[in-house]
mmCIF entry with sequence, helices, sheets and N, C-alpha, C, O atoms, coordinates in Angstrom:
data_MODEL
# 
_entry.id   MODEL 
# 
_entity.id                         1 
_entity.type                       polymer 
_entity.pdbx_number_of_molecules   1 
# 
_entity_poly.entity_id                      1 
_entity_poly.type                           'polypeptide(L)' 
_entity_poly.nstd_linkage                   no 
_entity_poly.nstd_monomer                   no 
_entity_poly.pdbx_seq_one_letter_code       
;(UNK)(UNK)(UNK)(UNK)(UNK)(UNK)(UNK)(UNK)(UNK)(UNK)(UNK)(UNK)(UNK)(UNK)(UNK)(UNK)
(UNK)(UNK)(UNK)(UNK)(UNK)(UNK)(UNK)(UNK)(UNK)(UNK)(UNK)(UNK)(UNK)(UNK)(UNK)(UNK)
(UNK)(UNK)(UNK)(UNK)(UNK)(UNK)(UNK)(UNK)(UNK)(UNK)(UNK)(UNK)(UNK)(UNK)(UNK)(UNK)
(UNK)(UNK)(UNK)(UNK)(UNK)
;
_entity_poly.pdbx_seq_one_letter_code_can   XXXXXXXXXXXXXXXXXXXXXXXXXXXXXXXXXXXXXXXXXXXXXXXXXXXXX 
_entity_poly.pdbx_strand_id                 A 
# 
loop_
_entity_poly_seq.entity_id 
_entity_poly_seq.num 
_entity_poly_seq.mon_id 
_entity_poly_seq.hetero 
1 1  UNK n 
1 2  UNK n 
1 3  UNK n 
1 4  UNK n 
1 5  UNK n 
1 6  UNK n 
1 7  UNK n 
1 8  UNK n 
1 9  UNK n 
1 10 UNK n 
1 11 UNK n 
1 12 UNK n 
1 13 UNK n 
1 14 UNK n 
1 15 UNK n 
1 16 UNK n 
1 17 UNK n 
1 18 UNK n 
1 19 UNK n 
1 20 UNK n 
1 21 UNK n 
1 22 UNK n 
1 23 UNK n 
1 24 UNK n 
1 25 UNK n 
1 26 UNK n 
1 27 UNK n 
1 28 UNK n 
1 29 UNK n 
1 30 UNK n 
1 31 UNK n 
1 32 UNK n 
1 33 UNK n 
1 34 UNK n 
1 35 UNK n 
1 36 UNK n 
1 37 UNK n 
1 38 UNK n 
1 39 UNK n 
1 40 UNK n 
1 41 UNK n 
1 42 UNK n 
1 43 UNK n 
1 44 UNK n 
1 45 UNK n 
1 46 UNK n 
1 47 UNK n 
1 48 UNK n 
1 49 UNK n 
1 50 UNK n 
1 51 UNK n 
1 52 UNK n 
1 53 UNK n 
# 
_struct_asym.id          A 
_struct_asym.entity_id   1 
# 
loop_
_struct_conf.conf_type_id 
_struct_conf.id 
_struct_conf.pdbx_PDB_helix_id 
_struct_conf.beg_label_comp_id 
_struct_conf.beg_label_asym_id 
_struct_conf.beg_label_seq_id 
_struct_conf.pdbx_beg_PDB_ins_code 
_struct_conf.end_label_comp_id 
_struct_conf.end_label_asym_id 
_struct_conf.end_label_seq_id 
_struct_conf.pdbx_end_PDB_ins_code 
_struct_conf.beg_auth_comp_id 
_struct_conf.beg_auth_asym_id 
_struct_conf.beg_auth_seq_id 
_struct_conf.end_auth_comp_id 
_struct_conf.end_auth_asym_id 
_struct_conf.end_auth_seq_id 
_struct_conf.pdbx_PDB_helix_class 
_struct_conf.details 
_struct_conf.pdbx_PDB_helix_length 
HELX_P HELX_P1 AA1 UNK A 3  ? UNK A 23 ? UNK A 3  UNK A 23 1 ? 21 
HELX_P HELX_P2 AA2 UNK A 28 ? UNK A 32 ? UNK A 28 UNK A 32 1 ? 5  
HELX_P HELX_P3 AA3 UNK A 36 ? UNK A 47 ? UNK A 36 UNK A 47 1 ? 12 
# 
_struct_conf_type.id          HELX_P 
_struct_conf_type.criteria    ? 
_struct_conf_type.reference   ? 
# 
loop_
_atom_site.group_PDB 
_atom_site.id 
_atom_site.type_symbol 
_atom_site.label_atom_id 
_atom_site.label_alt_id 
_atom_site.label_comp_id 
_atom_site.label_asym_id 
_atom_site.label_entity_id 
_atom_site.label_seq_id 
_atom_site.pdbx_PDB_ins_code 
_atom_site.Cartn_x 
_atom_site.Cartn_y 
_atom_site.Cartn_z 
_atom_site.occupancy 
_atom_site.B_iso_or_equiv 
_atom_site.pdbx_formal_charge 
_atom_site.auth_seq_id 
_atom_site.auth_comp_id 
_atom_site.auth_asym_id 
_atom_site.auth_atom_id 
_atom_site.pdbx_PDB_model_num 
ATOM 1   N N  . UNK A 1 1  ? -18.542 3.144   -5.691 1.00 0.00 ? 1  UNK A N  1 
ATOM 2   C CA . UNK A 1 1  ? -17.275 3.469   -5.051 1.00 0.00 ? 1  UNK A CA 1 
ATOM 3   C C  . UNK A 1 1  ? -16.841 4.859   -5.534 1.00 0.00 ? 1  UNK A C  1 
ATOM 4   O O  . UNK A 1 1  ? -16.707 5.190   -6.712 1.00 0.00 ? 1  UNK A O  1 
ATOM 5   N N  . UNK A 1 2  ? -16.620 5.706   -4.338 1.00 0.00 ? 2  UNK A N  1 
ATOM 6   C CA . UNK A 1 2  ? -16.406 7.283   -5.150 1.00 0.00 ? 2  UNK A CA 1 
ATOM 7   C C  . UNK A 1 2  ? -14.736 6.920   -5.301 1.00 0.00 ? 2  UNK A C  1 
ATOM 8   O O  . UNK A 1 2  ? -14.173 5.938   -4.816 1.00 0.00 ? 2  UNK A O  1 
ATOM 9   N N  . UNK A 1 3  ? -14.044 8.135   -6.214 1.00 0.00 ? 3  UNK A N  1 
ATOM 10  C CA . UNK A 1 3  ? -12.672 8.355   -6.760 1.00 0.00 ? 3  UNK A CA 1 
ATOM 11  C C  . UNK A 1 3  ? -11.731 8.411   -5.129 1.00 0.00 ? 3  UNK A C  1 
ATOM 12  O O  . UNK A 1 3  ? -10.521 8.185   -5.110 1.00 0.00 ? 3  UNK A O  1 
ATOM 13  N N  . UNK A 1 4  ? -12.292 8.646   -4.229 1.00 0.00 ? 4  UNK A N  1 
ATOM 14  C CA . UNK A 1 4  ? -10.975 8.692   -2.959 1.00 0.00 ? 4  UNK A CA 1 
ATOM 15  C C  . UNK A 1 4  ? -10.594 7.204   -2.772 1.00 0.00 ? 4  UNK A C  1 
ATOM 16  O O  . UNK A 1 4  ? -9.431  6.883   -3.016 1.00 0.00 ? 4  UNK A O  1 
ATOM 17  N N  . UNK A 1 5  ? -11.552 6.193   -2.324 1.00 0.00 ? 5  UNK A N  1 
ATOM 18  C CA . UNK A 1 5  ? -11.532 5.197   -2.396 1.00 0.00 ? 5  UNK A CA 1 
ATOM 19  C C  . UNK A 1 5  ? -10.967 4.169   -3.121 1.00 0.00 ? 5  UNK A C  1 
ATOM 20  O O  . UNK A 1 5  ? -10.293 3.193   -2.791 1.00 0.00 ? 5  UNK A O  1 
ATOM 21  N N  . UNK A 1 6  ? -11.373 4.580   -4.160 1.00 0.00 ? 6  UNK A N  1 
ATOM 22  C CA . UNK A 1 6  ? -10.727 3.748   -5.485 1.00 0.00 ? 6  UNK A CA 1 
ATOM 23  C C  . UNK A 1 6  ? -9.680  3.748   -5.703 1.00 0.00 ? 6  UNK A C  1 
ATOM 24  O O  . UNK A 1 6  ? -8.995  2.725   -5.687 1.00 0.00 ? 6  UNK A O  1 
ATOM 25  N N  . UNK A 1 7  ? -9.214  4.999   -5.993 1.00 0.00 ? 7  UNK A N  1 
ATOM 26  C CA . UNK A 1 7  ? -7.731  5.821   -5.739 1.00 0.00 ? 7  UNK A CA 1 
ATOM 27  C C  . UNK A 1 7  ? -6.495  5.287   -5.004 1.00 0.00 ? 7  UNK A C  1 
ATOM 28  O O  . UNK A 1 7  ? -5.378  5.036   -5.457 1.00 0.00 ? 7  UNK A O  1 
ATOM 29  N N  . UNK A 1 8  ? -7.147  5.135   -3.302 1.00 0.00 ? 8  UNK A N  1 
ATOM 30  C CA . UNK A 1 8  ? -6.992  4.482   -2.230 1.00 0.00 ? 8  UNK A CA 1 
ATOM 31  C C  . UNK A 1 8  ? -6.586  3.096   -2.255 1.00 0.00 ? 8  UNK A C  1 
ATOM 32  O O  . UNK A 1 8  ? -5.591  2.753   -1.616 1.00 0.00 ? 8  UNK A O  1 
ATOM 33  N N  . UNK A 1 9  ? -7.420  2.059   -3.096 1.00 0.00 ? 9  UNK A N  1 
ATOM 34  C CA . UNK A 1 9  ? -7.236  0.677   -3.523 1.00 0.00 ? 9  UNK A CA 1 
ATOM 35  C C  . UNK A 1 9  ? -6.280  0.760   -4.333 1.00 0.00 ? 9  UNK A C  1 
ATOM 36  O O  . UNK A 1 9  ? -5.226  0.244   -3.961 1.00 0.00 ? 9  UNK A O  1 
ATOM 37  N N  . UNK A 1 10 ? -6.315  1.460   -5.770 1.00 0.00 ? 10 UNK A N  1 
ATOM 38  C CA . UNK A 1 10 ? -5.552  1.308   -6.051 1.00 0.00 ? 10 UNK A CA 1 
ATOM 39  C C  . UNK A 1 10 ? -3.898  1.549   -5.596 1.00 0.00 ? 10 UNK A C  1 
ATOM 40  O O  . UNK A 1 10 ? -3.037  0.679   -5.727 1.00 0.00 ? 10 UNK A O  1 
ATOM 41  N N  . UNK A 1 11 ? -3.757  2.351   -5.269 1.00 0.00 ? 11 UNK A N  1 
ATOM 42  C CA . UNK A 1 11 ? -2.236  2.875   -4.367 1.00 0.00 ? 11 UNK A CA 1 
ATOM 43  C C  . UNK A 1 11 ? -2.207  1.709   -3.564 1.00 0.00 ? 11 UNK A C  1 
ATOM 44  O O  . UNK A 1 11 ? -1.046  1.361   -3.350 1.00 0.00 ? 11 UNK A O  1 
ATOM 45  N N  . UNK A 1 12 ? -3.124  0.923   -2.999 1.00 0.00 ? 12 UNK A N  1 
ATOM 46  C CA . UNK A 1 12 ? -2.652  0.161   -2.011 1.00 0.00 ? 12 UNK A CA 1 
ATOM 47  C C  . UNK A 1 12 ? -1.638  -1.166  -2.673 1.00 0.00 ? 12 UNK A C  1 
ATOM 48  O O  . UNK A 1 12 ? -0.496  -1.404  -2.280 1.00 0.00 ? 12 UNK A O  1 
ATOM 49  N N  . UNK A 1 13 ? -2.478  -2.043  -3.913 1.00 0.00 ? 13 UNK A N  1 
ATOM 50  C CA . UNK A 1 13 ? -2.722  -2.883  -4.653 1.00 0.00 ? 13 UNK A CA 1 
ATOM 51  C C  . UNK A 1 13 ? -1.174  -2.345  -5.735 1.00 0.00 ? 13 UNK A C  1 
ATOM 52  O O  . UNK A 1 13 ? -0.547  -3.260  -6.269 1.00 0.00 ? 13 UNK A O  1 
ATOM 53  N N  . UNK A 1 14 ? -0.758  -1.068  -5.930 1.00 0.00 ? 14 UNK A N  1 
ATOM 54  C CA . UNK A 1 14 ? 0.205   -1.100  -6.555 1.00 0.00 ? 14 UNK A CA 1 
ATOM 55  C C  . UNK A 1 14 ? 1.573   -1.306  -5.442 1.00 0.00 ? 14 UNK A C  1 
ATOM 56  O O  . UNK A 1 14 ? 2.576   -1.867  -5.883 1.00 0.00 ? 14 UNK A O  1 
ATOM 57  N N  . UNK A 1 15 ? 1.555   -0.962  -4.410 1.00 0.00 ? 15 UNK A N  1 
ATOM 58  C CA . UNK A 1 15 ? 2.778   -0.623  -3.255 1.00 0.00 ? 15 UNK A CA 1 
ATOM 59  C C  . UNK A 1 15 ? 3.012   -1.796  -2.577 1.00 0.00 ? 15 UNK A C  1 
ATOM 60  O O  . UNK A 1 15 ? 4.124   -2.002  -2.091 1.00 0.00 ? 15 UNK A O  1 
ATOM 61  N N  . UNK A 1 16 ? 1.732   -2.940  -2.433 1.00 0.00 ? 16 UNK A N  1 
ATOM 62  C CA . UNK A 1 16 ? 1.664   -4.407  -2.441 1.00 0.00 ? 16 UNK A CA 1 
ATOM 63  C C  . UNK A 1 16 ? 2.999   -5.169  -3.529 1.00 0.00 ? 16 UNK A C  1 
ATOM 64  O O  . UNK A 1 16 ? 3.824   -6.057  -3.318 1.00 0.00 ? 16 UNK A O  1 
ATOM 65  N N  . UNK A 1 17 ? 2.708   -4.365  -4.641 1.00 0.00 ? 17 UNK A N  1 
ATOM 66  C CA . UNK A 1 17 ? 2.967   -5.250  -5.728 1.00 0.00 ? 17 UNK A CA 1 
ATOM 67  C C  . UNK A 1 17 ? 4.437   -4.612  -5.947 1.00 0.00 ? 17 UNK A C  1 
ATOM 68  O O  . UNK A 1 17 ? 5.250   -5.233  -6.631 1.00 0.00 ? 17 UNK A O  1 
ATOM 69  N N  . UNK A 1 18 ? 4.797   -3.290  -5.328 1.00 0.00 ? 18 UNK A N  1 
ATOM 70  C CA . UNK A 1 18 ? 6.584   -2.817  -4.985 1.00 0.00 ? 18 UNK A CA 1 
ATOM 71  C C  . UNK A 1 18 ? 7.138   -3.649  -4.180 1.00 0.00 ? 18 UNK A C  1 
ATOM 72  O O  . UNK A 1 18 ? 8.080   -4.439  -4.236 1.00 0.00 ? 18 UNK A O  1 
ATOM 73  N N  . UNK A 1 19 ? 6.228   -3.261  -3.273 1.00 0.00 ? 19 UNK A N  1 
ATOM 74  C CA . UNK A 1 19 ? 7.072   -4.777  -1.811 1.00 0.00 ? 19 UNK A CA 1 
ATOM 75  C C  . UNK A 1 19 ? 7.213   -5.910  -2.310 1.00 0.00 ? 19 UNK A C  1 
ATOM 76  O O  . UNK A 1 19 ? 8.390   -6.258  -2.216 1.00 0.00 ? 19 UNK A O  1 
ATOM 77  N N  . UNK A 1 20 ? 6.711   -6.502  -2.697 1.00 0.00 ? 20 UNK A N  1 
ATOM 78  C CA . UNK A 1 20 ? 6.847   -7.960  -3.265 1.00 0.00 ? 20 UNK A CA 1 
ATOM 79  C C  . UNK A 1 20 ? 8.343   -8.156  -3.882 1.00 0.00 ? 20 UNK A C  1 
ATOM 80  O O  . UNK A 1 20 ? 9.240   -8.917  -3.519 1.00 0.00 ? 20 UNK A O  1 
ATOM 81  N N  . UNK A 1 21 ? 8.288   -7.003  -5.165 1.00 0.00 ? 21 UNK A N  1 
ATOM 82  C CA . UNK A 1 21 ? 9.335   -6.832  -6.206 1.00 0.00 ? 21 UNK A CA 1 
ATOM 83  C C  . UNK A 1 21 ? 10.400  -6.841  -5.079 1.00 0.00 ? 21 UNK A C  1 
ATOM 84  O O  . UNK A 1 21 ? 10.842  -7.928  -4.707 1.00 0.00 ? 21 UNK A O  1 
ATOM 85  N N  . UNK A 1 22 ? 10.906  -5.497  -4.424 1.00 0.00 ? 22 UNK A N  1 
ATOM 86  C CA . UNK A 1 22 ? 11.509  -5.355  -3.440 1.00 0.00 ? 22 UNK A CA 1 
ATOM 87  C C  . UNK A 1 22 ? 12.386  -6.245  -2.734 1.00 0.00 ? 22 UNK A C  1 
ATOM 88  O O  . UNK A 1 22 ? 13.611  -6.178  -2.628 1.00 0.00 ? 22 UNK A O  1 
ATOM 89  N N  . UNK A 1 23 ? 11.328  -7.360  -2.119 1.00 0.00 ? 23 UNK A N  1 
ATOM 90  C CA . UNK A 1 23 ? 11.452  -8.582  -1.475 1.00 0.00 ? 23 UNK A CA 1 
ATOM 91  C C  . UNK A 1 23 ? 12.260  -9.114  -2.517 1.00 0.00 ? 23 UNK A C  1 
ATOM 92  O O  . UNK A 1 23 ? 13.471  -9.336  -2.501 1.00 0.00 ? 23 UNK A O  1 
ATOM 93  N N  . UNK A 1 24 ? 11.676  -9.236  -3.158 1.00 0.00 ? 24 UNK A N  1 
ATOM 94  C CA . UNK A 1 24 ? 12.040  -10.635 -3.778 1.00 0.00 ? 24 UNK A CA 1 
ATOM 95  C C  . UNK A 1 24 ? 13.426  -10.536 -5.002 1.00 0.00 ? 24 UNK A C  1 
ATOM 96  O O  . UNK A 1 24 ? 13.854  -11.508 -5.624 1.00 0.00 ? 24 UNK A O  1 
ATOM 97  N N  . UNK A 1 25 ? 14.024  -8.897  -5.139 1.00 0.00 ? 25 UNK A N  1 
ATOM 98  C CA . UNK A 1 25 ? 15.386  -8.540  -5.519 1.00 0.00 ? 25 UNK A CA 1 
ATOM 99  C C  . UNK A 1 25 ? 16.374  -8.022  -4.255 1.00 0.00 ? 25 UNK A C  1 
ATOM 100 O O  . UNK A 1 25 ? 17.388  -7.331  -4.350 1.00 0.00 ? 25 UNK A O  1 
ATOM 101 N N  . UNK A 1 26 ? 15.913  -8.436  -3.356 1.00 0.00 ? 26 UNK A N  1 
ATOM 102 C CA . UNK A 1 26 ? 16.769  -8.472  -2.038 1.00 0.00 ? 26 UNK A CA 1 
ATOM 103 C C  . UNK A 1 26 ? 17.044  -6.723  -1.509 1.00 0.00 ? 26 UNK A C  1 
ATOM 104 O O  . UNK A 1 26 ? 18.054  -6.522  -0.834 1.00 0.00 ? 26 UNK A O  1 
ATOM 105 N N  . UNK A 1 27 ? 16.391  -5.871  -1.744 1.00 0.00 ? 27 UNK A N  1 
ATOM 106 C CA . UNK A 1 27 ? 16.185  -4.533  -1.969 1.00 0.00 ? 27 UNK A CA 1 
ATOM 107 C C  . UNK A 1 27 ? 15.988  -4.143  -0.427 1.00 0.00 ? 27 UNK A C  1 
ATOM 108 O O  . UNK A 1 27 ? 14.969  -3.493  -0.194 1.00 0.00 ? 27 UNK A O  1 
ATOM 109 N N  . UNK A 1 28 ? 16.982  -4.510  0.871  1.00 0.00 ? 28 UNK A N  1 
ATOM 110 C CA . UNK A 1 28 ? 16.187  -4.510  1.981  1.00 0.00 ? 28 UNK A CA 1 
ATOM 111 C C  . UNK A 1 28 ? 15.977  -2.609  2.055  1.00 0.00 ? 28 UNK A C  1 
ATOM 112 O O  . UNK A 1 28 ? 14.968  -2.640  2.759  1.00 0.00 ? 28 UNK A O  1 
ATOM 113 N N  . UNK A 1 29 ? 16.142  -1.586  1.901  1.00 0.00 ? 29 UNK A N  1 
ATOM 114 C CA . UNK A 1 29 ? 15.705  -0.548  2.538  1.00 0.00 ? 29 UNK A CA 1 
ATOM 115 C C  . UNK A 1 29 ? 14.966  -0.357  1.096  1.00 0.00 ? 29 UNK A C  1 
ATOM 116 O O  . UNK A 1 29 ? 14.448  0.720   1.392  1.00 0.00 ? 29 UNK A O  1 
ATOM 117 N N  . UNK A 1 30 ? 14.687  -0.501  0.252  1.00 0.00 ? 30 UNK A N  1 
ATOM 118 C CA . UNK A 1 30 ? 13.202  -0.365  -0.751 1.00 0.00 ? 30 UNK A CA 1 
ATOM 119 C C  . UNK A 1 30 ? 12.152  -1.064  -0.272 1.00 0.00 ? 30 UNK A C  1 
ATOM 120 O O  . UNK A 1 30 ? 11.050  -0.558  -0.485 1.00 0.00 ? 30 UNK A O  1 
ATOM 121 N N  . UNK A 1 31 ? 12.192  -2.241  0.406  1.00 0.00 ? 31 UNK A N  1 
ATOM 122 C CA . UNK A 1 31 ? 11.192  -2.909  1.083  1.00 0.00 ? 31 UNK A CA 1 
ATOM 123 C C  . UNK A 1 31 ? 10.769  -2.401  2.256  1.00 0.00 ? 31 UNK A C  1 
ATOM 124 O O  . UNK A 1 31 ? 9.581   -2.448  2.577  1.00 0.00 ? 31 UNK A O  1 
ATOM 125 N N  . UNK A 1 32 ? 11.939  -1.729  3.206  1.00 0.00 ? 32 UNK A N  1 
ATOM 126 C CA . UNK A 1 32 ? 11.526  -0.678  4.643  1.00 0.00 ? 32 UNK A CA 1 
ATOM 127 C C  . UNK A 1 32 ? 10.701  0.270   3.976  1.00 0.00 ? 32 UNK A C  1 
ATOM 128 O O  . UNK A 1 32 ? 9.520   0.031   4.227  1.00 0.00 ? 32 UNK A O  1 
ATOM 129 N N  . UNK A 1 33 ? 10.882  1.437   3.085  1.00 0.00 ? 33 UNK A N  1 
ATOM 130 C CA . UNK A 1 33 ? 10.254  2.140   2.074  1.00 0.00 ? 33 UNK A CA 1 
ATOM 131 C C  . UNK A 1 33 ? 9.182   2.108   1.552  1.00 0.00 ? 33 UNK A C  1 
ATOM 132 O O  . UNK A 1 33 ? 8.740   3.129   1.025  1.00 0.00 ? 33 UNK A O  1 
ATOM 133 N N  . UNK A 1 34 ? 8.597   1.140   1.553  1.00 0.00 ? 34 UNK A N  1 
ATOM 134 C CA . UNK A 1 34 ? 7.078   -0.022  0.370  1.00 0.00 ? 34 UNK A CA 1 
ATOM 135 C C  . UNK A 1 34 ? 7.160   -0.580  2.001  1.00 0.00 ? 34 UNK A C  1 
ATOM 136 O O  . UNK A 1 34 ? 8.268   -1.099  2.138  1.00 0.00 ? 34 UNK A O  1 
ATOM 137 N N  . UNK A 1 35 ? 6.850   -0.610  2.505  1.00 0.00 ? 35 UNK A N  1 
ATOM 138 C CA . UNK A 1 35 ? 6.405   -1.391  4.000  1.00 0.00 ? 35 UNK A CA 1 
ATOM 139 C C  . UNK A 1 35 ? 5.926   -0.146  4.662  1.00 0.00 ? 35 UNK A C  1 
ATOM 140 O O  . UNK A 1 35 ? 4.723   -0.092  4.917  1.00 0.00 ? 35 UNK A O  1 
ATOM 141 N N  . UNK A 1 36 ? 6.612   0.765   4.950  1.00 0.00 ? 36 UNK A N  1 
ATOM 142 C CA . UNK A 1 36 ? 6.049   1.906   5.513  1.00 0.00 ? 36 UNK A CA 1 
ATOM 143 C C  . UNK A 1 36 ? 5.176   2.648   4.552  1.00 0.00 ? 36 UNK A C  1 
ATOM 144 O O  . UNK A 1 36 ? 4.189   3.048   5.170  1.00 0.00 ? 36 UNK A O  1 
ATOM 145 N N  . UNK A 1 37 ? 5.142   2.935   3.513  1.00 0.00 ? 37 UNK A N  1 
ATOM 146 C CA . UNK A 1 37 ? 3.931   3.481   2.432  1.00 0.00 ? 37 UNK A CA 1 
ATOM 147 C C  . UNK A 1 37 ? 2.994   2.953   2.769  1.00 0.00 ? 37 UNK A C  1 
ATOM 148 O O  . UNK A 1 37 ? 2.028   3.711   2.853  1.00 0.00 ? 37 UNK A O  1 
ATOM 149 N N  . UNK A 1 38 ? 2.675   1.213   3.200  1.00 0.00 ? 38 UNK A N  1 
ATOM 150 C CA . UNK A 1 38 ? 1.516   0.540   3.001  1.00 0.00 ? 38 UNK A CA 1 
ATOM 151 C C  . UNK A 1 38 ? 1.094   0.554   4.380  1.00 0.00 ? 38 UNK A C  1 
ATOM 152 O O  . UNK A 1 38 ? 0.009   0.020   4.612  1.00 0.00 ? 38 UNK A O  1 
ATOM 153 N N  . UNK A 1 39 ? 1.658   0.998   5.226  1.00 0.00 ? 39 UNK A N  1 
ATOM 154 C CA . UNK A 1 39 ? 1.344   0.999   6.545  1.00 0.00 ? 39 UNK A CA 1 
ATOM 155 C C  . UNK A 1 39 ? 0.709   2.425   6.768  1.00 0.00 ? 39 UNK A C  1 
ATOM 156 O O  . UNK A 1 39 ? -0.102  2.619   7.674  1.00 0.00 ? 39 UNK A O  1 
ATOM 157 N N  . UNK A 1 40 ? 0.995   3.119   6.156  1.00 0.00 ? 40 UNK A N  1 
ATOM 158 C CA . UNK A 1 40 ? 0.227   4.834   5.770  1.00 0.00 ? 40 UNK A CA 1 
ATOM 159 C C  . UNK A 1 40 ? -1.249  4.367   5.228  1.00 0.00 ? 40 UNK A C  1 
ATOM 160 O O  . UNK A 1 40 ? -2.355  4.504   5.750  1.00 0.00 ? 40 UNK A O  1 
ATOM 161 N N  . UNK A 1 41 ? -0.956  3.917   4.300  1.00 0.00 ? 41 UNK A N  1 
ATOM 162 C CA . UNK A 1 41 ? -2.403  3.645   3.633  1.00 0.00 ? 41 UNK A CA 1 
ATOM 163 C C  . UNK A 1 41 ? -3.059  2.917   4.328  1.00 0.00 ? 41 UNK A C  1 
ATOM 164 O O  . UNK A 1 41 ? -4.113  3.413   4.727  1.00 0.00 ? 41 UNK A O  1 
ATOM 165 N N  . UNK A 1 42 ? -2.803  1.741   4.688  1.00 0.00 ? 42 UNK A N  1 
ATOM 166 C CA . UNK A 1 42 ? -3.806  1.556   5.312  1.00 0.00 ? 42 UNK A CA 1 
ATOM 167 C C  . UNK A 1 42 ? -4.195  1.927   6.690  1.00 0.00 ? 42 UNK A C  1 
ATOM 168 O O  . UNK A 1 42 ? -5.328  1.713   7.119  1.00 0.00 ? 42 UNK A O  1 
ATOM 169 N N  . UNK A 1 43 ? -3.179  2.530   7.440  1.00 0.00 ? 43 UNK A N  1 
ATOM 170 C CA . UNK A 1 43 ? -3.819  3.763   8.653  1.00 0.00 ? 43 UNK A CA 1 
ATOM 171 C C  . UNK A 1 43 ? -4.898  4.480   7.754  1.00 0.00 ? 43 UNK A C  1 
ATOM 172 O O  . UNK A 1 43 ? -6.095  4.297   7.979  1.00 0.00 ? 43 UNK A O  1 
ATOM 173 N N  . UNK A 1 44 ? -4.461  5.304   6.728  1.00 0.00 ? 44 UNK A N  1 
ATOM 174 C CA . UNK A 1 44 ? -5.395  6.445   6.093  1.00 0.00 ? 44 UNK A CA 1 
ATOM 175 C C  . UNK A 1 44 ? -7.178  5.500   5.707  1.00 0.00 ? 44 UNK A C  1 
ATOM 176 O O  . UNK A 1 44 ? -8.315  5.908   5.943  1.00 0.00 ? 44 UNK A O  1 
ATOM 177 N N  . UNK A 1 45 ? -6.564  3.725   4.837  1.00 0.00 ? 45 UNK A N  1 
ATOM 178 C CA . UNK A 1 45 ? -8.020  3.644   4.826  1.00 0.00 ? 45 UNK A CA 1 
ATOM 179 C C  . UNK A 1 45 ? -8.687  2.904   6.115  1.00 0.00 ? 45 UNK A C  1 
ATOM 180 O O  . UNK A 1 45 ? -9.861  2.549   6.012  1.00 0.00 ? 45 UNK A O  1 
ATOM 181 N N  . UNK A 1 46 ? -8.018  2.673   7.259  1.00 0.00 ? 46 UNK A N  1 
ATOM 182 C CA . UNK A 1 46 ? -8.827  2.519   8.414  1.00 0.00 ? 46 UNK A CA 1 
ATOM 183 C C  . UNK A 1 46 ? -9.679  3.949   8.846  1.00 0.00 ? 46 UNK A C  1 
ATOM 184 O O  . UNK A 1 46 ? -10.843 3.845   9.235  1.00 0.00 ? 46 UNK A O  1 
ATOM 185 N N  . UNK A 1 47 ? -9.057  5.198   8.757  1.00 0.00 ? 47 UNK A N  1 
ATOM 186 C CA . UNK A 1 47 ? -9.330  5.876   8.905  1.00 0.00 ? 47 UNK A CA 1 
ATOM 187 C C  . UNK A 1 47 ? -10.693 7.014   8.271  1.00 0.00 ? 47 UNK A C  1 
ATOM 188 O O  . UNK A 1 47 ? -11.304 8.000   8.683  1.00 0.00 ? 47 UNK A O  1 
ATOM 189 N N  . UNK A 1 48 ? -10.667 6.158   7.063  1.00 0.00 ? 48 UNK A N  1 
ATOM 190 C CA . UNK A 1 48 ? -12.074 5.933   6.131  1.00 0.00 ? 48 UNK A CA 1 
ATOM 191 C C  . UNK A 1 48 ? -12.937 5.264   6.515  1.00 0.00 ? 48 UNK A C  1 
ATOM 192 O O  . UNK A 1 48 ? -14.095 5.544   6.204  1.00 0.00 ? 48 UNK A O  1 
ATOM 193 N N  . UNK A 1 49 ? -12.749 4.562   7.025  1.00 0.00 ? 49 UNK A N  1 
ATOM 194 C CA . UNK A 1 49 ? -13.489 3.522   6.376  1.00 0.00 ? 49 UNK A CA 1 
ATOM 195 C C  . UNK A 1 49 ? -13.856 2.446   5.229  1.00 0.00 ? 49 UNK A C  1 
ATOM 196 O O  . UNK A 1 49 ? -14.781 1.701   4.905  1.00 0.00 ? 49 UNK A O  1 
ATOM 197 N N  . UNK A 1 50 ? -12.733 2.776   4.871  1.00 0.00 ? 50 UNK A N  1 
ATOM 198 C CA . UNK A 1 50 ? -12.241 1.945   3.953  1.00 0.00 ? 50 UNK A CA 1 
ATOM 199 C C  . UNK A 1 50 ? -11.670 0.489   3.876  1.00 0.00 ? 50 UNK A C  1 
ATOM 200 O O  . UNK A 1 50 ? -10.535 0.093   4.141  1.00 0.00 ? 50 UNK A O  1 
ATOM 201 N N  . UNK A 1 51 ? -13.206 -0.467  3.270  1.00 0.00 ? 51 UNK A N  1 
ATOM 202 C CA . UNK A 1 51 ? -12.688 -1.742  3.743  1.00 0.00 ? 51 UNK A CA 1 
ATOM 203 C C  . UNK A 1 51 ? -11.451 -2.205  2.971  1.00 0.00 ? 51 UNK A C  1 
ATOM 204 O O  . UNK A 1 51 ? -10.999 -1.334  2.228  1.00 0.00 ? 51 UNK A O  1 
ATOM 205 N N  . UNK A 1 52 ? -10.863 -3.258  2.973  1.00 0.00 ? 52 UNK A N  1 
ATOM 206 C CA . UNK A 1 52 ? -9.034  -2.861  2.561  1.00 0.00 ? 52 UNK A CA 1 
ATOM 207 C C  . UNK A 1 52 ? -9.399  -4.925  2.270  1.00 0.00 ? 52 UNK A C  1 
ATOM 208 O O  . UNK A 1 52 ? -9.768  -5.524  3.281  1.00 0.00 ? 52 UNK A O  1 
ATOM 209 N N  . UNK A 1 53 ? -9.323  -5.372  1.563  1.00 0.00 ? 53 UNK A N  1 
ATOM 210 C CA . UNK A 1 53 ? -9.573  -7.024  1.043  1.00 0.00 ? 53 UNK A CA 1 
ATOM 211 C C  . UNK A 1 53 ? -8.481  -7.463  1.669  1.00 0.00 ? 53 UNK A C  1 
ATOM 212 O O  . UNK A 1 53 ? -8.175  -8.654  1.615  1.00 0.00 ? 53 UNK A O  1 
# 
């Protein structure tokens, strides 16, 4: 796995784990915020090719 990729997972796997927080302290425009980040990324790793678990 080269460093874009990885990189890539990781950012995804941390902004997963904002939204959640987000959610779950009733944070509704931090969750619009962390919802749209993760919707970037994973446009960007469709756009790789980047398989996304």
């Amino acid at each position: 796995m080269d460093a874009f990729t990885a990189g890539l997972l990781q950012r995804i796997r941390a902004t997963e784990t904002d939204l959640t927080r987000a959610r779950e302290e009733g944070d509704d425009f931090l969750a619009e915020v962390e919802q749209a980040e993760l919707d970037d990324l994973h446009r960007l790793a469709a756009e790789h090719g980047v398989q996304v678990a």
